[in-house]
N, C-alpha and C positions, 0 to 999 in steps of 0.2 A: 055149181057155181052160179050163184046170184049176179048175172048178168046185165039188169038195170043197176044194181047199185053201182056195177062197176062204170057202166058209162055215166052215171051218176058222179065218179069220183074222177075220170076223166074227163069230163065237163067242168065242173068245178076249177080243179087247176087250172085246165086251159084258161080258164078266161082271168084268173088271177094273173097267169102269169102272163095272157094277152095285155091288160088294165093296170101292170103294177111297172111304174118307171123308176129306173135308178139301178136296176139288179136285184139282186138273191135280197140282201139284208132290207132293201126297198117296199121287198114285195111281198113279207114277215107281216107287216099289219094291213094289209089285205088278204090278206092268208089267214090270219087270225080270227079276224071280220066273219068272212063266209064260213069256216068250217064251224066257227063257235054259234052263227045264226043257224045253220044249218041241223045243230046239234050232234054233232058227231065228236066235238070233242069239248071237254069244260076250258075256261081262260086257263085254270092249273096245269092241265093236261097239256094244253097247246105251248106253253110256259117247259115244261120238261121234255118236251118235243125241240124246243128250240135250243134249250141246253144241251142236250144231247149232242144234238147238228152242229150246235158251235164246239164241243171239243170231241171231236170227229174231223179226218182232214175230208177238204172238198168241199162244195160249194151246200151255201145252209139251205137254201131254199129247198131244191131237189131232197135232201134228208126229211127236212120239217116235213113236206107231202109225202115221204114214205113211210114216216112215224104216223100220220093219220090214217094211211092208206090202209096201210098192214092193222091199225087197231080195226077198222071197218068189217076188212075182207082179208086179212093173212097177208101171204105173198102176195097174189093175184093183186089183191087192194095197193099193195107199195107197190110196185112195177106198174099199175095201172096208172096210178099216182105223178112216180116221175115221169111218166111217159107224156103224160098232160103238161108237166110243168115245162119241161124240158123241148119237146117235142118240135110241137107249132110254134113257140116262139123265136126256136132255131131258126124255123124254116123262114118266120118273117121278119129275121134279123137278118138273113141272107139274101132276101128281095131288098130291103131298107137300105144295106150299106153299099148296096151299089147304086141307088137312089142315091141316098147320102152324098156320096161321092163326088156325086155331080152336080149336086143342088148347095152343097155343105157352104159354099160363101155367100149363098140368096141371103139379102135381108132380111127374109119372113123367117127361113129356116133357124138362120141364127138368132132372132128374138122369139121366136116360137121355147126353144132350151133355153133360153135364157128363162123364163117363166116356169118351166118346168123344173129347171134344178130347185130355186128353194121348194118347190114344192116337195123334190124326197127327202129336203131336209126336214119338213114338216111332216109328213109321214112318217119320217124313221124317229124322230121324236116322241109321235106319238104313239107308234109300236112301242118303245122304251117305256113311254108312261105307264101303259097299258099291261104290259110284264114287270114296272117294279112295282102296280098295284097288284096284284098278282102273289110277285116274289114275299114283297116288305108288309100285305095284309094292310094298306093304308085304307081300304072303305070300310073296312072290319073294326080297326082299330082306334081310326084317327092318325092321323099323321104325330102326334107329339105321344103317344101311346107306343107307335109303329119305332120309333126314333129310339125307345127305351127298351121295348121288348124286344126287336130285329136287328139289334144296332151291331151285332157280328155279321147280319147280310149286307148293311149299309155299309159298313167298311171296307169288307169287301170288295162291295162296289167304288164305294171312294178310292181306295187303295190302285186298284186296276187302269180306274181311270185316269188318274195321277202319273201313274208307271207309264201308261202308253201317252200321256200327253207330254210328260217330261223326258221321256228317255226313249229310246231303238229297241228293246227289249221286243224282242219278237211273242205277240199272243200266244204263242203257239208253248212260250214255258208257263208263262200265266195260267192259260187252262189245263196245264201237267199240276201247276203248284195247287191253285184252289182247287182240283180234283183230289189231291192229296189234303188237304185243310178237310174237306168235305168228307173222306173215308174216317179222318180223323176224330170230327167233333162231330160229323152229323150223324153215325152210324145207331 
């Protein structure tokens, strides 16, 4: 058992998931960032990592660093993985919210989040960019290339995002149904 690498991969997470505000889907393009700088996994790779985690129940992050882990190191590398991700942030979410608690009407405190949320709106955008350039092959292709040759993953994605923006439809049949589209047309 390759013992640096494993603290290697326990490192890593930690500080993603210590560095990434907003949650699991927040902390996807930081997640992203470091394992693809690091070279342990391609943008594609990290891309079917996160598809996976999303129709999968339970939280994506934890998954996404188990699917890196395990390509590293096996089990040992996934268990090493969410134990990072999961771990310490646990532990300094449970210091924080009782800070929180007491501080939670401070002026600093509540213009400090105020600054912070659009920022994982910004982040989680950018993860999104990041995986439909990725998904849709737009730096390969060209975006007006991408639109004619992908334009069944684009709908896809339009379609989805539509359903959840106009209707209660729980995600959870959405990634039953394009998993079905997928065995379908993509096999």
């Amino acid at each position: 058992m390759d013992w640096k690498l494993l603290w290697q991969i326990f490192w890593l997470f930690t500080k993603v998931a210590m560095f990434s505000w907003g949650g699991g889907p927040a902390s996807l393009g930081l997640m992203q960032r470091e394992v693809v700088a690091a070279g342990w996994v391609t943008p594609e790779e990290f891309a079917d990592g996160v598809a996976l985690s999303n129709a999968l129940p339970g939280p994506t992050a934890p998954q996404a660093s188990a699917f890196v882990g395990y390509k590293l190191a096996g089990w040992p590398g996934a268990v090493t993985a969410v134990i990072g991700t999961v771990v310490p942030a646990t532990l300094l979410m449970l210091v924080l919210i009782t800070v929180f608690f007491t501080f939670k009407d401070n002026l600093y405190v509540k213009a400090a989040i105020q600054g912070v949320r659009p920022f994982v709106v910004g982040l989680l955008a950018w993860t999104a960019y990041q995986m439909a350039v990725t998904i849709f092959d737009v730096d390969k292709l060209g975006l007006g290339k991408s639109l004619t040759h992908g334009w069944d993953k684009w709908l896809i994605a339009l379609v989805t995002f539509g359903i959840l923006t106009f209707t209660t439809i729980s995600p959870i049949w959405l990634v039953l149904a394009t998993a079905v589209i997928g065995l379908i047309f993509y096999r």
